[in-house]
Every structure is written in structure tokens, then in C-alpha cells.
C-alpha positions in Angstrom: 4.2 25.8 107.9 7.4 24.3 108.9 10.5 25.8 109.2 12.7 24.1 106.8 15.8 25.7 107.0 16.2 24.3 110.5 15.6 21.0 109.3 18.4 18.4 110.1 18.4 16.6 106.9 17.4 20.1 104.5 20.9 21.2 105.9 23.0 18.2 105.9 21.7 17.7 101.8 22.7 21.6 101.3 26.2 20.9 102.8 26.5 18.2 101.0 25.8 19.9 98.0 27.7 23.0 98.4 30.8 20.1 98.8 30.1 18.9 95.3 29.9 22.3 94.0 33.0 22.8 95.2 34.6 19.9 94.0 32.9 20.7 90.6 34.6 24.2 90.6 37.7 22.9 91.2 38.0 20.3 88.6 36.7 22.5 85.9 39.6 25.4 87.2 42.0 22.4 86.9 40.7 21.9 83.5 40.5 25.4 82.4 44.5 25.4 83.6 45.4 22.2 81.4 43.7 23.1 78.5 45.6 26.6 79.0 48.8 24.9 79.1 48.4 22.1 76.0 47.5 25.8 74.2 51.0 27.2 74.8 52.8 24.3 74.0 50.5 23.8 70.7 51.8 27.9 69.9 55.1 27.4 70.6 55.2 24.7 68.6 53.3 25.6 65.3 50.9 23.1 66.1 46.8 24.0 65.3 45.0 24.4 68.9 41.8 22.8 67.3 41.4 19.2 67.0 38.7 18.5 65.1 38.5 14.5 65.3 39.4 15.1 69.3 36.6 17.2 69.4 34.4 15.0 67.6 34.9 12.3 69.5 34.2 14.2 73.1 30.8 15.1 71.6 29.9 11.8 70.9 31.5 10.2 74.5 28.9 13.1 76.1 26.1 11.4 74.5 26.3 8.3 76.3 
């Protein structure tokens, strides 16, 4: 059997994934901060953190 881990294009696809992870990670931190911020700003200002038609609407835009 052949050893696969050495394999040239086994290791440049693994890189290459372990990029997008990364990438992945980061945007959903950067997400994770935003959504932490339009929180504060809703409880400062009496506003409800729930939006239900918002929410709605990302549900159906994740169908597609």
C-alpha cells in the first residue's frame, strides 16, 4: 500500500483545506463579534434582540 501522506497532491489538498478552515473560523468569529455588538446596542436601547421576520427570512435565503 502506498504511502499517502507523502503524496504531493494528498498534502497540497490538506493545506488547502486547513486555509479554508481557517478562513471559515475567522468569518464566523467576525460574525459571532457583530452579532455581539448589534446585541448591546439593541439593550441599550430598549430595542427586542429577536427579529422574527429577519430571522424568517435567513431561513428561507439558506434554502436556496
Amino acid at each position: 500500500m502506498a504511502d499517502w501522506s507523502e503524496d504531493p497532491v494528498v498534502v497540497e489538498l490538506r493545506e488547502r483545506i486547513s486555509a479554508a478552515d481557517r478562513d471559515l473560523l475567522a468569518l464566523v468569529n467576525r460574525r459571532i463579534r457583530l452579532v455581539g455588538e448589534l446585541r448591546e446596542h439593541k439593550r441599550r436601547s430598549g430595542y427586542p434582540f429577536v427579529d422574527t421576520q429577519r430571522e424568517e427570512r435567513l431561513l428561507d435565503d439558506a434554502r436556496y
